[in-house]
LUMROBA-670860 format. One record per residue (C-alpha): residue in one letter; y, z, x. Coordinates in steps of 0.5 Angstrom, whole numbers, padded with zeros to 4 digits, always signed. Layout:
AYZX ...
This chain:
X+0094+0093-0041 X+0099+0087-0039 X+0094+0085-0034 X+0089+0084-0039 X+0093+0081-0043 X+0095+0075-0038 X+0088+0075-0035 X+0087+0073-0043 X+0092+0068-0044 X+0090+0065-0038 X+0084+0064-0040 X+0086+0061-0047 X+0090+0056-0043 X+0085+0054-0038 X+0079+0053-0044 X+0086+0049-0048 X+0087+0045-0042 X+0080+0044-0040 X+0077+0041-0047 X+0084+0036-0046 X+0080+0034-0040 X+0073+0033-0042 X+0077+0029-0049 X+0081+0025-0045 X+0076+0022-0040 X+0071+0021-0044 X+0073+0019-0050 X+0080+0015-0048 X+0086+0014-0049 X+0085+0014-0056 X+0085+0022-0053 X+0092+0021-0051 X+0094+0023-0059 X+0090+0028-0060 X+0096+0034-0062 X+0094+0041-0057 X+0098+0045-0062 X+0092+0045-0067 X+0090+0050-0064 X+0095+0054-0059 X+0103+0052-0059 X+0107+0052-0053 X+0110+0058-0055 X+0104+0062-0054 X+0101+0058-0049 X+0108+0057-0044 X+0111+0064-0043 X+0110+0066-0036 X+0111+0063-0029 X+0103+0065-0029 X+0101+0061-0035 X+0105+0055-0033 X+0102+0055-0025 X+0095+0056-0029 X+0096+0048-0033 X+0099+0046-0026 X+0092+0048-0023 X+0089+0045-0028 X+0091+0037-0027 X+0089+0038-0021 X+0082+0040-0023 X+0081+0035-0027 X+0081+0031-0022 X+0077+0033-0018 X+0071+0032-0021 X+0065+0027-0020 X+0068+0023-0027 X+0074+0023-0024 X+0076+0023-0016 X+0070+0027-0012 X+0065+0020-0013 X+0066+0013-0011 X+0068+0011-0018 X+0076+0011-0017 X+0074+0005-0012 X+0070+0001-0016 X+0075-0005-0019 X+0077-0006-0011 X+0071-0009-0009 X+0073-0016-0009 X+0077-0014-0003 X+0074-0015+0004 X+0072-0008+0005 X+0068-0005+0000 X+0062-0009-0002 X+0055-0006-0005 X+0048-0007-0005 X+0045-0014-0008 X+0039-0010-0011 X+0040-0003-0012 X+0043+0000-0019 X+0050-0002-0016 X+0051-0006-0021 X+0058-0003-0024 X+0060-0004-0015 X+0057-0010-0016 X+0060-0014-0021 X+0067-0012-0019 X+0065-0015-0013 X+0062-0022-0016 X+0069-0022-0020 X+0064-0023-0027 X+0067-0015-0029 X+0066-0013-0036 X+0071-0009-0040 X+0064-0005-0042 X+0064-0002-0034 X+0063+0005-0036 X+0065+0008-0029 X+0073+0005-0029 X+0074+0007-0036 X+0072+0014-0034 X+0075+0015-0027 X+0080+0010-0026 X+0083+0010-0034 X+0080+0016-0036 X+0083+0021-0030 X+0090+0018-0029 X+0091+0019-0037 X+0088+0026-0037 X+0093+0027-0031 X+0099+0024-0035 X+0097+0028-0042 X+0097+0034-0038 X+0104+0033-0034 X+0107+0031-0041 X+0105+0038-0044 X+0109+0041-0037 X+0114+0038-0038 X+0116+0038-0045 X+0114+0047-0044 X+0117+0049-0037 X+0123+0050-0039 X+0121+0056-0044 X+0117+0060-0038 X+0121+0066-0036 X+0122+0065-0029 X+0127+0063-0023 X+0128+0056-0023 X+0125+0055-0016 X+0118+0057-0019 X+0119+0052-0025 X+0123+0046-0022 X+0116+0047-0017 X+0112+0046-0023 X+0115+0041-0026 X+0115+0037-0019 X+0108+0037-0020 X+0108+0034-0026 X+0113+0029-0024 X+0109+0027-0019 X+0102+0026-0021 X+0105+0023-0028 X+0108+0018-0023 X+0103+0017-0019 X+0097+0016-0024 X+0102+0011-0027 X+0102+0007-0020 X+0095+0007-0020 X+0094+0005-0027 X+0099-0001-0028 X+0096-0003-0021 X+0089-0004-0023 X+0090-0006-0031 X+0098-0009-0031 X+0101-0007-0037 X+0100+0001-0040 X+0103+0004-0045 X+0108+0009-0043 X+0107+0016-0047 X+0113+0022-0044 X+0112+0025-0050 X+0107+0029-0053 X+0104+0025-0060 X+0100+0025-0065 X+0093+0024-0067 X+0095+0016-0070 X+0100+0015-0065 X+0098+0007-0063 X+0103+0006-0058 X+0103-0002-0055 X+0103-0004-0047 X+0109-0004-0044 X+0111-0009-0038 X+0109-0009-0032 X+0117-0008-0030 X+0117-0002-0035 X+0111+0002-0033 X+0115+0001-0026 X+0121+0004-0028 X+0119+0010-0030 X+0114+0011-0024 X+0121+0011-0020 X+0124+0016-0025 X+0118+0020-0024 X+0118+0021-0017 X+0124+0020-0016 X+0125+0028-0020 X+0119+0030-0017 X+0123+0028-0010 X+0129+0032-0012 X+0126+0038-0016 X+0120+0040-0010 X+0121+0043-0004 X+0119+0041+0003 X+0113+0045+0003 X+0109+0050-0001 X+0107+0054+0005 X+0099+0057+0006 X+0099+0053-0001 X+0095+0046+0001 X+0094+0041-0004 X+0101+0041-0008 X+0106+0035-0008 X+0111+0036-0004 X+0118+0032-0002 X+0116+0028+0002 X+0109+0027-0003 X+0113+0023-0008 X+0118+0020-0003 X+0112+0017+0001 X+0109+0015-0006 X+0116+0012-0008 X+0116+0008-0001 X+0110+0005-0003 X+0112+0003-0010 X+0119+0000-0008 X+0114-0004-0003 X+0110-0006-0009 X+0116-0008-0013 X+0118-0012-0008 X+0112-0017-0008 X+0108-0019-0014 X+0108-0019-0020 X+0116-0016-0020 X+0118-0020-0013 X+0124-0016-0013 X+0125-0016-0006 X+0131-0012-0006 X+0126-0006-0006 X+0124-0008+0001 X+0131-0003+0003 X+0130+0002-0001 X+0121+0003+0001 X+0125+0002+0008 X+0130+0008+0007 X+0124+0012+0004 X+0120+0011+0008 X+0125+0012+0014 X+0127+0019+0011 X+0120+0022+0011 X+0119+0020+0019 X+0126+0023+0020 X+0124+0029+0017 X+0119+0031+0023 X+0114+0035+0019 X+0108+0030+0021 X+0105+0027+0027 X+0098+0023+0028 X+0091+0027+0029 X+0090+0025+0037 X+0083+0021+0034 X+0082+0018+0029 X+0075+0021+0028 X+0079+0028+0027 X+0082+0025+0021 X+0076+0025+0017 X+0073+0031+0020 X+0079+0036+0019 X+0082+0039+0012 X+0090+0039+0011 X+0092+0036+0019 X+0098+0034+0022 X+0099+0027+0018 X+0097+0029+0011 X+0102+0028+0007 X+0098+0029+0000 X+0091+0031-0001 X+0086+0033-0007 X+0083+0039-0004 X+0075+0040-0006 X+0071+0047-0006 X+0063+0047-0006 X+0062+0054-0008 X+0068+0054-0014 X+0063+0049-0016 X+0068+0043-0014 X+0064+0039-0009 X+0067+0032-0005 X+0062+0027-0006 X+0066+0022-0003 X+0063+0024+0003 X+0056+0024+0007 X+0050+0022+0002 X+0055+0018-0001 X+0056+0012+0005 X+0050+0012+0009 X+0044+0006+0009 X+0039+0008+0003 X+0034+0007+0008 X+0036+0012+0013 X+0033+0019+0012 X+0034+0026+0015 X+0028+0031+0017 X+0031+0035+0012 X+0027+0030+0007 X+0034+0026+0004 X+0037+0020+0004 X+0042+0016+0004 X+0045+0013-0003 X+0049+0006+0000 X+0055+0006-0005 X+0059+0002-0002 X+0060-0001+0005 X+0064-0007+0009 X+0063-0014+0008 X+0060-0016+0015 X+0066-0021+0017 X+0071-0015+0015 X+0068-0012+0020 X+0067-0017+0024 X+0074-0018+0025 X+0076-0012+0026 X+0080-0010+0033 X+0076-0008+0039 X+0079-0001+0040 X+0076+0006+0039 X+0078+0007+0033 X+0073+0001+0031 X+0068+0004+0034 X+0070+0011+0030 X+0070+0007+0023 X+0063+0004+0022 X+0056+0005+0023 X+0053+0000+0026 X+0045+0002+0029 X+0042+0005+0024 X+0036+0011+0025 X+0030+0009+0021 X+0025+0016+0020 X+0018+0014+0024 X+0011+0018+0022 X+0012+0022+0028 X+0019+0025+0026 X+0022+0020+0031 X+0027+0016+0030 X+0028+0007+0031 X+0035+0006+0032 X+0036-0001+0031 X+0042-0005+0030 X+0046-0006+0023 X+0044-0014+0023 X+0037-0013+0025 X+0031-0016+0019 X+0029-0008+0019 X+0034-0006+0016 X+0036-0008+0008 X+0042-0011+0008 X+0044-0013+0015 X+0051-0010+0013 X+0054-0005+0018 X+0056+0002+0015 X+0062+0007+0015 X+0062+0012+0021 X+0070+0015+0019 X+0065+0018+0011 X+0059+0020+0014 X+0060+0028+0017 X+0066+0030+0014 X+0068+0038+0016 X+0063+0042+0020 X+0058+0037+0019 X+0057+0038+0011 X+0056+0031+0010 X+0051+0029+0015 X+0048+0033+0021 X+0046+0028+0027 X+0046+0027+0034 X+0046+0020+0036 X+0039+0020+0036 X+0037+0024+0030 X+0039+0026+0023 X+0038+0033+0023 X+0040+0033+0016 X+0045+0030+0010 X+0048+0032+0004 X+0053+0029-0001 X+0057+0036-0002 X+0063+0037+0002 X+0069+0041+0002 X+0072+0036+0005 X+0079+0035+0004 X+0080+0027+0001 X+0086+0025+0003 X+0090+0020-0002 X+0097+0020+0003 X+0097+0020+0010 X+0102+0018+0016 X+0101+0013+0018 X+0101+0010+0011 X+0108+0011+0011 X+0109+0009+0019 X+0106+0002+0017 X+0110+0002+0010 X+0117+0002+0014 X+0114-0002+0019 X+0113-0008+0014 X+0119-0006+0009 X+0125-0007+0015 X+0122-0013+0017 X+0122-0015+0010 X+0128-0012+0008 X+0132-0016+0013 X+0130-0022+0018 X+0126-0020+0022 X+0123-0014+0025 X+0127-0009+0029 X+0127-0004+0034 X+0125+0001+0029 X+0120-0003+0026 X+0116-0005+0032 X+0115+0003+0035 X+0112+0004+0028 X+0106+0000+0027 X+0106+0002+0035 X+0105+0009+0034 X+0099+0007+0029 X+0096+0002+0036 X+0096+0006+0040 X+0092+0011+0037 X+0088+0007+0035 X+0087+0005+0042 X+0090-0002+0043 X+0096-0006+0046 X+0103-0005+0043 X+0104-0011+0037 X+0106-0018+0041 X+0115-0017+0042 X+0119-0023+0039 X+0114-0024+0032 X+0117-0028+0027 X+0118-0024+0020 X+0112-0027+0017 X+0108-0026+0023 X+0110-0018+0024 X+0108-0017+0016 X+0102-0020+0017 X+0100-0016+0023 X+0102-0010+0019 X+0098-0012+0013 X+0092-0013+0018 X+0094-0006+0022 X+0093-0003+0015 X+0087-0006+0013 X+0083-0003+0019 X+0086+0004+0019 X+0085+0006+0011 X+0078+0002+0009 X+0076+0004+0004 X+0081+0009+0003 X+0083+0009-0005 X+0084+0001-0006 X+0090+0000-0001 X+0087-0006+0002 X+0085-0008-0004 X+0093-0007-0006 X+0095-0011+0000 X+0090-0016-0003 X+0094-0017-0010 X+0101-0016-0008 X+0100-0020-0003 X+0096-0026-0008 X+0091-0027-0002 X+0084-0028-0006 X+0083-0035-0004 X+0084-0034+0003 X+0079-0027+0003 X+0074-0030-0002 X+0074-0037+0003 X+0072-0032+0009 X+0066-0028+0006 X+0060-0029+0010 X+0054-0032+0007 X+0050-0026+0006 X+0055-0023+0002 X+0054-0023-0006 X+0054-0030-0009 X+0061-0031-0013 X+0061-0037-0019 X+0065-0043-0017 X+0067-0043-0024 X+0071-0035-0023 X+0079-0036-0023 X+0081-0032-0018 X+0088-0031-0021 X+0085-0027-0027 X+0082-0022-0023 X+0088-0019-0019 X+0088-0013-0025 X+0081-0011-0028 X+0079-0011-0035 X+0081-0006-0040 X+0075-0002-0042 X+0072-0004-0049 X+0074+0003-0053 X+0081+0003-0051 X+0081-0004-0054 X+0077-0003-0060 X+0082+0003-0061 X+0088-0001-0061 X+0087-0008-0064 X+0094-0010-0063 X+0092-0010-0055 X+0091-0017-0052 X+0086-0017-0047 X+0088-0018-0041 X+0085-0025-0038 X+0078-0027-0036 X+0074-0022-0039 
């Protein structure tokens, strides 16, 4: 009987927490307001470590959905960036536009992926928060719980107010009418810290043969990061450059993680040694990743198993072009092509050859991910591909938290130290170069860490296009593409294009919203 119960109860959480989701990604923030004790309050909802583990799982599944986190969608306001760029002619115009730098506020992929899932995440951890106390449970279990939601709530926030600027703040649940304003930049920041810095007190270092979860060190190199940020534009508090640095330094102290040996592993293993936090994926639970495979292969590459590719996104040609003769270049792009012949064989031709579409080369790091899901091949043959994969997506990795503690110690004080140097040469030198010339000058060390980042984590959740914005480098990124790229007006302020536009929706919702420039 009580078993059936629970199972019960359960499933009126999941079913609850489930119609939020779909509500918050699809109809906006206007969702946000809507009051979940309509139909089941927190005293009949939150009453076991059971139910609250349930809702803690659900933030996490409403993430992994192809509106949310399993596509390409979360990537598309990057790809002003070097890195990302999409075909002139396909129907990628969604890419395309963000690429161009003439976006609309009507794009409808970033209103549900990149504002939709984070708000939906944020909702959530809100109904967590303001309930798990209530729970009947030891006060490791809760606080575990509770540190999730800290987390994602945090995180989500340093998406948002990255991407769009100034976001409301909602840590309460609110009504129906409930019109809340964008608060600053500086106070989104705030709350982000608050929120991780919770996260890093209430979590433990790990949660052992549960992979998936935010841990300790999860929020603290999430919180390295954001005090970067701060320390850059548009807060320049370059105080923050001490504390990213100490953060930083905590996690590398700790031990817990070391680099996968080959760079190509990384994207070939699920929950490795340099995973620091990761959105799990499961194609037989009906939770494919879709980032990988079909999703980033030529459109005219076919397999023998009769698919194709889909060409979301791919490199600007002198992104690649300036990358460092090293292995792990040759492990991160695709650059001969295998066209499918009448007779079953295949021409292999180079990236840039008039057989090709685009003459752009392609990401290799996407294509197979584990067991060869994604994509089936020999260097002469594509055997078969497939878009579902069971392929962990890897929001922090180490080597993240090696390069943040790099630039933050240089930036913190005057120059690069000893600590400083070995960092960014743990990156090199598995990526098959030299160690970082001795002696550099504070800016010189910074750009060398910008530029390491750049090429260790292309197209990876917008972190070069991050670099890009805090770092104001438009001009000098737009000045070096290559003329086959997509054309962009000479008429486009680049200075308004560091955040994207506010969807059209949330604006018609909230009329005392100003949109934000250039769109």
């Amino acid at each position: 009987m009580k078993t059936s119960y629970i199972k019960n109860k359960k499933m009126k959480i999941k079913v609850f927490i489930t119609f939020i989701i779909i509500a918050v990604a699809f109809l906006g923030c206007s969702k946000l307001k809507e009051d979940p004790k309509a139909t089941l309050t927190p005293g009949n909802y939150f009453q076991t470590q059971s139910d609250l583990d349930a809702a803690v799982t659900a933030i996490y599944q409403g993430m992994v959905v192809d509106g949310g986190y399993a596509f390409d969608f979360h990537l598309y306001s990057f790809f002003g960036s070097d890195d990302l760029t999409a075909d002139p002619n396909l129907g990628k115009a969604d890419q395309r536009s963000f690429d161009q730098f003439n976006a609309s506020s009507g794009n409808n992929a970033i209103a549900h992926s990149q504002w939709g899932t984070p708000w939906g995440a944020i909702y959530q951890c809100n109904n967590v928060l303001a309930n798990y106390q209530k729970v009947s449970s030891d006060a490791a279990s809760k606080n575990g719980a509770a540190g999730q939601a800290y987390f994602i709530r945090g995180w989500s926030y340093y998406l948002l107010v990255r991407t769009f600027g100034p976001v409301p703040v909602i840590t309460t649940e609110v009504g129906p009418d409930y019109r809340p304003a964008r608060d600053s930049v500086s106070v989104v920041y705030q709350q982000i810290v608050s929120d991780l810095q919770m996260a890093a007190s209430l979590l433990p270092t790990s949660f052992p043969g549960q992979p998936g979860k935010a841990t300790q060190n999860s929020a603290r190199s999430v919180l390295a990061d954001v005090y970067m940020t701060m320390a850059t534009w548009p807060l320049n508090q370059t105080s923050n450059y001490s504390m990213a640095a100490t953060e930083a330094d905590s996690v590398i102290q700790s031990g817990q993680y070391t680099l996968v040996p080959d760079y190509a592993q990384v994207f070939q293993t699920n929950n490795n040694s340099e995973s620091i936090f990761g959105l799990e994926f499961n194609v037989s639970g009906g939770n494919p990743d879709r980032f990988f495979g079909d999703c980033s292969m030529p459109w005219e590459e076919y397999g023998l198993d009769g698919n194709f590719g889909w060409e979301e996104f791919y490199p600007e040609i002198n992104f690649y072009l300036g990358a460092p003769v090293c292995k792990r270049t040759d492990e991160e792009f695709y650059t001969t092509l295998k066209l499918l012949q009448p007779n079953k064989t295949f021409l292999l031709v180079p990236y840039n050859s008039p057989l090709t579409r685009n003459q752009h080369p392609f990401y290799r790091k996407f294509r197979q991910a584990i067991n060869n899901e994604g994509c089936l091949e020999t260097d002469s043959t594509l055997i078969a591909m497939n878009p579902s994969t069971n392929k962990t997506n890897d929001v922090i990795r180490y080597p993240q938290v090696l390069l943040d503690y790099a630039e933050a110690s240089d930036m913190a004080g005057s120059g690069p130290t000893a600590a400083g140097y070995a960092a960014i040469n743990t990156v090199r030198a598995r990526a098959g170069e030299q160690p970082l010339t001795a002696g550099l000058s504070q800016i010189a060390f910074r750009d060398s860490v910008v530029y390491e980042r750049a090429y260790e984590f292309a197209a990876e959740w917008g972190l070069r296009w991050f670099d890009i914005v805090r770092l104001q480098l438009l001009p000098q990124i737009v000045a070096a593409r290559n003329p086959l790229e997509n054309p962009i007006s000479p008429t486009v302020v680049l200075q308004n294009k560091y955040y994207a536009p506010i969807p059209i929706n949330e604006m018609l919702k909230n009329p005392q919203w100003t949109q934000n420039p250039g769109y």
